[in-house]
C-alpha positions in Angstrom: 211.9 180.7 116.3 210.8 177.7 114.1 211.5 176.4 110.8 209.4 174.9 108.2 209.6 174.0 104.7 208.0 175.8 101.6 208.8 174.2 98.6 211.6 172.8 99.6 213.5 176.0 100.6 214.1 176.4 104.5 212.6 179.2 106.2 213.0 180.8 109.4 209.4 182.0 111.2 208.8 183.8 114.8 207.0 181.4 117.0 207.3 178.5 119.0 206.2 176.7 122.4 208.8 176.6 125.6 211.7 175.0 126.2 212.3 170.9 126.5 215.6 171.3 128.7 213.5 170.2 131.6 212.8 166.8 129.8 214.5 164.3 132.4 214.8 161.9 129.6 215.6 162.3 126.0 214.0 163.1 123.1 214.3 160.3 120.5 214.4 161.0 116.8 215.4 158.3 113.9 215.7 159.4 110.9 215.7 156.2 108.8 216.5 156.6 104.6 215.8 154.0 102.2 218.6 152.3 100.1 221.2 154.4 100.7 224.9 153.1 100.2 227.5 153.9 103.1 229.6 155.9 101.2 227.3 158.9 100.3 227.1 161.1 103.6 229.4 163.2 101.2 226.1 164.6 99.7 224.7 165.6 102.8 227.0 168.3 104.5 224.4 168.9 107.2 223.9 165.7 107.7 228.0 165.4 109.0 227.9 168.8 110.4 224.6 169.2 112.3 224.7 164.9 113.4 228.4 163.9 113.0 229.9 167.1 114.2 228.0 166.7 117.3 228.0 163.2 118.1 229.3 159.8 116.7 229.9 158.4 113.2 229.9 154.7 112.6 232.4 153.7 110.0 231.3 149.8 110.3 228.0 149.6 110.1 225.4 147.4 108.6 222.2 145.6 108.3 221.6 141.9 108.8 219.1 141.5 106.0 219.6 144.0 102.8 215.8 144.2 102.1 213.6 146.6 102.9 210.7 145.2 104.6 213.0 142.5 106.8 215.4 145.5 107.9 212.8 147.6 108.9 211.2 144.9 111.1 214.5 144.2 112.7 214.9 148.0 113.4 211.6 147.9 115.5 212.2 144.9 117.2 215.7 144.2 117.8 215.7 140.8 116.1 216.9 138.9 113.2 214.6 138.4 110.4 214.4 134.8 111.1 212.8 135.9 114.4 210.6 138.7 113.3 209.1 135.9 111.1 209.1 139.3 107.7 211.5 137.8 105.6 210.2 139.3 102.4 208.7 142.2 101.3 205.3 141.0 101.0 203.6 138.3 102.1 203.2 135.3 102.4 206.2 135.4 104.7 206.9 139.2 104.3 204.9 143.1 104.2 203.0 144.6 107.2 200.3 142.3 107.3 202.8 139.3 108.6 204.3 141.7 110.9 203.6 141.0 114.6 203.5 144.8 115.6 202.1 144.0 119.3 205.9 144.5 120.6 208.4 147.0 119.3 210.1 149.9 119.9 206.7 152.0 119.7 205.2 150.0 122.1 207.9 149.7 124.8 208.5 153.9 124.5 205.0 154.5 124.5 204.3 152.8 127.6 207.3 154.1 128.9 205.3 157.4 128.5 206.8 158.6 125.5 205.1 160.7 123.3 205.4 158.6 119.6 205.4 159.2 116.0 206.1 157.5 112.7 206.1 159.8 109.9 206.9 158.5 106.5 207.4 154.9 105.0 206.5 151.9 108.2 206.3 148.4 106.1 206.3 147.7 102.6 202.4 146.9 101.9 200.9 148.7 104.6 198.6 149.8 102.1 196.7 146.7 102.1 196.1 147.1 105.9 195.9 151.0 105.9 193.9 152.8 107.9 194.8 150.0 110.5 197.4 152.3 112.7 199.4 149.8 114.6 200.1 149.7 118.8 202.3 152.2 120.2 202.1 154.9 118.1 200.4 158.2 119.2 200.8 159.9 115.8 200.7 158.2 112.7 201.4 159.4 109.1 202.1 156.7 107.1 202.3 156.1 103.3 199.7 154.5 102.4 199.8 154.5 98.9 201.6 151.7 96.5 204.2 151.3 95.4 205.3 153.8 99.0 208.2 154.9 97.2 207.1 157.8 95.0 208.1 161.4 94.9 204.9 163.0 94.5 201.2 161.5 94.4 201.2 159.8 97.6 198.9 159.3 100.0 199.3 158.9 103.4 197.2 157.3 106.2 197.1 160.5 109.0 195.8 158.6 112.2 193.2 156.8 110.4 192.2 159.4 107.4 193.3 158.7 104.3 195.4 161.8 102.8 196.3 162.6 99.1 198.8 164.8 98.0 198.9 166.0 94.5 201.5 165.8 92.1 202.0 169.4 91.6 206.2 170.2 91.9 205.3 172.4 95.4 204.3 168.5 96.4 207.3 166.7 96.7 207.3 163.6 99.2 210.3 164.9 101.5 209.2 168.1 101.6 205.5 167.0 102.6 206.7 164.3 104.9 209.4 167.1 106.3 206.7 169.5 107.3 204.3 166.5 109.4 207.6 165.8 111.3 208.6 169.6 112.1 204.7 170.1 112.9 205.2 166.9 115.5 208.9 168.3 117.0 206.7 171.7 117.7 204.2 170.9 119.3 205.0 167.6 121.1 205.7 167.8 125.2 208.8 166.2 125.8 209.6 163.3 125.8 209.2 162.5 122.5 210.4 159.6 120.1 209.8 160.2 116.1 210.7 157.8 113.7 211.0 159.6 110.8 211.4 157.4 107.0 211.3 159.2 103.6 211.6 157.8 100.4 214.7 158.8 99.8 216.9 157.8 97.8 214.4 154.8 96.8 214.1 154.2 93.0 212.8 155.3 91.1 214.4 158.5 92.2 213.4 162.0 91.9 215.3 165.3 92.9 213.5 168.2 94.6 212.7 170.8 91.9 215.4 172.8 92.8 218.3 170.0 92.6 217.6 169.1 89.1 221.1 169.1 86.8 222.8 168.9 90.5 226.2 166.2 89.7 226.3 167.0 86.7 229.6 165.7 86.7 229.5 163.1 88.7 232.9 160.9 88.4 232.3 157.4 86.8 232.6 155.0 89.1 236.2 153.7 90.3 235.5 150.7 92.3 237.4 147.4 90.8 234.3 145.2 91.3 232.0 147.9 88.9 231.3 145.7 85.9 233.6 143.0 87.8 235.4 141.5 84.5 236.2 138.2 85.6 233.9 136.4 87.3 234.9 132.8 87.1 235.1 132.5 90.7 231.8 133.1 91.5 229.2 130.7 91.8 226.6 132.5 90.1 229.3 132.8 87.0 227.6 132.7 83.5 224.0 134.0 84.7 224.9 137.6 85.1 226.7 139.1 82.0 228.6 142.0 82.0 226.9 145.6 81.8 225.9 146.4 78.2 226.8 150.3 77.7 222.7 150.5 77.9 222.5 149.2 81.2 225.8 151.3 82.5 223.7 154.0 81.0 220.8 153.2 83.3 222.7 152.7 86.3 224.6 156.0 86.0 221.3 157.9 85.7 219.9 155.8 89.0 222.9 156.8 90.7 222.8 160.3 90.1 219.4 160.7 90.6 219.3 159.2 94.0 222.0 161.3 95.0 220.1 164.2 94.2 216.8 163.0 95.9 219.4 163.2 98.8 220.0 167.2 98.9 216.7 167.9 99.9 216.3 165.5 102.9 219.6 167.3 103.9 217.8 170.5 104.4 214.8 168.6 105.9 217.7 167.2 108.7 218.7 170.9 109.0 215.6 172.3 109.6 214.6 169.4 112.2 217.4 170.6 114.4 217.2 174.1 114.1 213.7 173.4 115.1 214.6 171.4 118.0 217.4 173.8 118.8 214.4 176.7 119.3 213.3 175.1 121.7 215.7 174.8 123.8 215.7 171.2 123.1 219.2 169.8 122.0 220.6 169.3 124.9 218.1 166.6 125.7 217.5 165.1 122.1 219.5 162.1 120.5 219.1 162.5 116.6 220.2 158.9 114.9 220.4 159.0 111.2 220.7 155.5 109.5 219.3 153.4 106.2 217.3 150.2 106.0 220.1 148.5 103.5 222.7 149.3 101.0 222.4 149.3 97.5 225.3 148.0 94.9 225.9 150.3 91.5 227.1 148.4 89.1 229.6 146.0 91.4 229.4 142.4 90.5 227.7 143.5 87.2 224.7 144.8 90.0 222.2 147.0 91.1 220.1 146.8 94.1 220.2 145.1 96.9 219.8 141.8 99.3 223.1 140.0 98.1 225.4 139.7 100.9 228.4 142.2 99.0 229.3 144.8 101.0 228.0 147.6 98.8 224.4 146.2 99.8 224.7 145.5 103.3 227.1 148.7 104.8 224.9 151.2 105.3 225.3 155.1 107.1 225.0 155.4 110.8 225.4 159.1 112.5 224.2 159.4 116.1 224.0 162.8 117.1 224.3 162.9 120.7 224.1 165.9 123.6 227.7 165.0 125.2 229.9 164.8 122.5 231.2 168.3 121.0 232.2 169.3 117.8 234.0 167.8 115.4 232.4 164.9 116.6 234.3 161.8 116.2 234.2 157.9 114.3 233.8 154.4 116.1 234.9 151.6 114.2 233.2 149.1 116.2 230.4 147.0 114.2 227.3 148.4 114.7 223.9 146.9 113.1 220.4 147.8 112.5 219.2 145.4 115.0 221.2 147.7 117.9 218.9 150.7 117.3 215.9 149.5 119.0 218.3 148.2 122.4 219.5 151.4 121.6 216.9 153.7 122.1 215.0 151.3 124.7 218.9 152.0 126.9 218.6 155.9 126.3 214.6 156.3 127.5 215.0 153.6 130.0 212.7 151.0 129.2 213.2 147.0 128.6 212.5 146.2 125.2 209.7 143.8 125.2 211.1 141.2 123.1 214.5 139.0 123.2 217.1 141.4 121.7 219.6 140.0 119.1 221.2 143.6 119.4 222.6 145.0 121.8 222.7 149.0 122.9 225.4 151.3 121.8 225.1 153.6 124.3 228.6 152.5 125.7 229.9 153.0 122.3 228.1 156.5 122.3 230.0 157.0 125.6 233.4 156.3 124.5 233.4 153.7 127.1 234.9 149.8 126.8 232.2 147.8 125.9 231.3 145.3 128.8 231.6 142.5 127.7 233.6 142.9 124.8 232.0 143.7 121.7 231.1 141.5 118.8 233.4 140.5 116.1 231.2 138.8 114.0 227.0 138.8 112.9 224.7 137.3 110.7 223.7 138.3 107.3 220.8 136.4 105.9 218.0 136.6 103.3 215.5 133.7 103.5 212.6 135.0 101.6 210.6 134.0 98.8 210.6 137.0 96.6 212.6 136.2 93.3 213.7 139.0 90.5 216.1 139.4 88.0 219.8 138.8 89.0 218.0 137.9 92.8 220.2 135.9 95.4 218.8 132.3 96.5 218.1 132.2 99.9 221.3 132.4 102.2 223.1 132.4 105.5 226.4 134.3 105.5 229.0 135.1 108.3 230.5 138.5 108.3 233.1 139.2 111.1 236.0 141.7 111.5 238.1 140.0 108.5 236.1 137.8 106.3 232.6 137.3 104.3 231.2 133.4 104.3 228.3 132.8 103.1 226.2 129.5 102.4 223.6 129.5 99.8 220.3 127.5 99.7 221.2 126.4 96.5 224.9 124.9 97.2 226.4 127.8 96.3 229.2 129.0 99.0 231.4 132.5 98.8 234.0 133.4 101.1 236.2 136.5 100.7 239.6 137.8 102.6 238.3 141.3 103.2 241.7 142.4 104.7 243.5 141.3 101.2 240.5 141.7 98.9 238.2 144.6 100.5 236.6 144.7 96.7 235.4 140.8 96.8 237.2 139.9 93.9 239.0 136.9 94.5 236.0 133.6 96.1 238.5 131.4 98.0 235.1 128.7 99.0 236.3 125.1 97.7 240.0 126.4 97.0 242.1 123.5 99.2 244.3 125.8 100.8 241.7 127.4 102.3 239.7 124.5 103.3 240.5 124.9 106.8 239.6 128.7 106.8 235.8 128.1 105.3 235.6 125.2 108.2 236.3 127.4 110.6 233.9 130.0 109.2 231.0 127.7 108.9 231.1 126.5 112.7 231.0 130.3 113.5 228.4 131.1 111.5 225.9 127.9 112.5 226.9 128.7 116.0 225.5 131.9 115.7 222.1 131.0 114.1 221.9 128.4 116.9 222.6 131.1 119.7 
């Protein structure tokens, strides 16, 4: 039995290829979304079912750079930004063509002798060095269309032939990127590793035909930092105004509408296990589900990205694996996108190729104690050169168990008691009482950038 997807509606069809129990080493999928906050997995019931019921749920984790382009670099290789040299989304200093793709995950599994496949959305610009297919990757369909974030009317570099898909309502992105992934779970020999990136919930979002009107009634938001009212204590104070009803307006539809753009990836998850489930497969496959950043509605008079607010750089992390049984369970241990490619290295086997800045969670996926103990602090940092409205300067922030620090380019410093005020409301950087606290904070954090 195997399942595809016909306009976005799962179906179940008689067929398939034997069994992958006999794989000695697992099958690796990553299923990586793009901009999607933490807090939305309650959108995606298979999603926590068919991953989280089976396997691990990360309640702490995050990325280290809340931009597309850097986060997805880091996810290949393992390393901060400031290593991977893609700080931006587009060159000069960011975009596929400043990517050094001669050592990443692909390449390490690949010569490891897995079979590999990305399917969906690689770098941002890959367009402008499409049908160039990078090392390590045995199947490529990549978006090589621009901007790589549409719903319908893309088209996609398949292994060096340019693809267009129309913009008919049948051709909706998830749906076509859905079905190249199922066609690789199918017909692949075991193992396998498929990195699999939609567009999803990207702006400008669109639902699947079918989920249009879906939250209709979507609560307002409740957060006390939406529209933050006073906002003295922030450096940036007087530069961002308060949301005009207009712009509420805006970011209430944007919300909505990636939420919806979420339903139909959900069935796409679903029909990639039940696919890997016909063949006998699940008991060798680790499914990790995970996004490249966060993405702020409305909080600190925001929307989008890169800032170092928690709303942009918490981000989902599910990790279906073969020994834990249902209901799953939760790990409050910091995990970060630059852990997925130790990760997945750990699982198949292999030594990544480059320095790691990660480090694997397979002990965490265990349920064993980490050895040695695990971190209680990272780096958050955006040190591009892309400006746009209501845009961060550069920065270097600390984010451990209890507190956010962060050091702006510009002068500009933040530092928030996250135990006391989870909602960053209250900046304590320069008060005198806590003088001694932002010290403390600073030596942590250069230490780390010197490490």
């Amino acid at each position: 039995m195997r399942a595809r997807l016909n306009r976005g509606v799962l179906v179940a069809i008689v067929a398939g290829p034997g069994s992958l129990a006999g794989s000695r080493r697992p099958n690796l999928i990553l299923i990586l979304t793009d901009d999607q906050r933490w807090n939305t997995l309650w959108a995606m019931p298979r999603v926590r079912e068919l991953l989280g019921g089976h396997g691990v749920t990360f309640e702490n984790a995050f990325v280290t750079t809340s931009y597309c382009c850097p986060s997805r670099a880091s996810i290949l290789t393992g390393q901060y930004s400031r290593h991977t040299g893609v700080l931006s989304n587009s060159p000069p200093d960011g975009g596929a063509p400043v990517f050094r793709d001669g050592s990443t995950l692909a390449t390490w599994l690949h010569a490891g002798g897995y079979h590999t496949a990305l399917v969906g959305k690689y770098l941002n610009r890959y367009g402008t060095i499409a049908p160039r297919i990078p090392p390590g990757w045995d199947t490529f369909d990549a978006i090589s269309s621009e901007p790589e974030t549409t719903y319908y009317n893309i088209t996609l570099n398949e292994n060096g032939r340019e693809v267009r898909y129309g913009g008919s309502p049948n051709v909706y992105s998830t749906d076509v990127l859905g079905n190249l992934a199922l066609d690789f779970v199918r017909s692949t020999r075991p193992p396998f590793f498929l990195y699999f990136a939609p567009v999803a919930p990207h702006l400008v979002a669109a639902p699947a035909p079918q989920d249009v009107g879906a939250f209709a009634h979507l609560p307002p938001p409740s957060s006390p930092s939406y529209d933050e009212a006073d906002t003295s204590d922030k450096p940036w104070n007087g530069t961002i105004p308060p949301l005009s009803p207009r712009r509420a307006n805006v970011i209430s539809v944007d919300r909505r509408q990636m939420l919806q753009s979420l339903l139909e990836l959900d069935r796409v998850v679903q029909a990639l296990v039940e696919t890997v489930a016909a063949r006998g497969g699940l008991g060798d496959t680790v499914i990790a589900f995970a996004s490249d950043n966060g993405f702020m509605w409305g909080e600190h008079r925001l929307e989008g990205k890169v800032w170092p607010y928690e709303e942009s750089i918490r981000v989902p992390l599910v990790i279906r694996v073969p020994w834990v049984a249902p209901p799953g369970r939760t790990d409050r241990h910091m995990a970060l996108n630059i852990d997925l490619a130790s990760t997945f290295a750990d699982l198949a086997g292999v030594t990544p190729g480059l320095p790691q800045d990660g480090r694997s969670l397979v002990p965490l996926l265990r349920g064993a104690g980490p050895d040695p103990p695990w971190r209680s602090a990272f780096v958050v940092e955006y040190l591009g050169h892309e400006t746009f409205p209501e845009s961060p300067p550069r920065f270097e922030a600390i984010r451990t168990t209890g507190y956010l620090y962060a050091e702006y380019t510009n002068g500009w410093r933040e530092l928030y008691d996250l135990r006391r005020d989870p909602y960053e409301l209250r900046n304590l950087a320069g008060q005198p009482g806590d003088a001694s606290l932002q010290a403390l904070l600073a030596r942590r954090l250069h230490a780390l950038l010197a490490a």
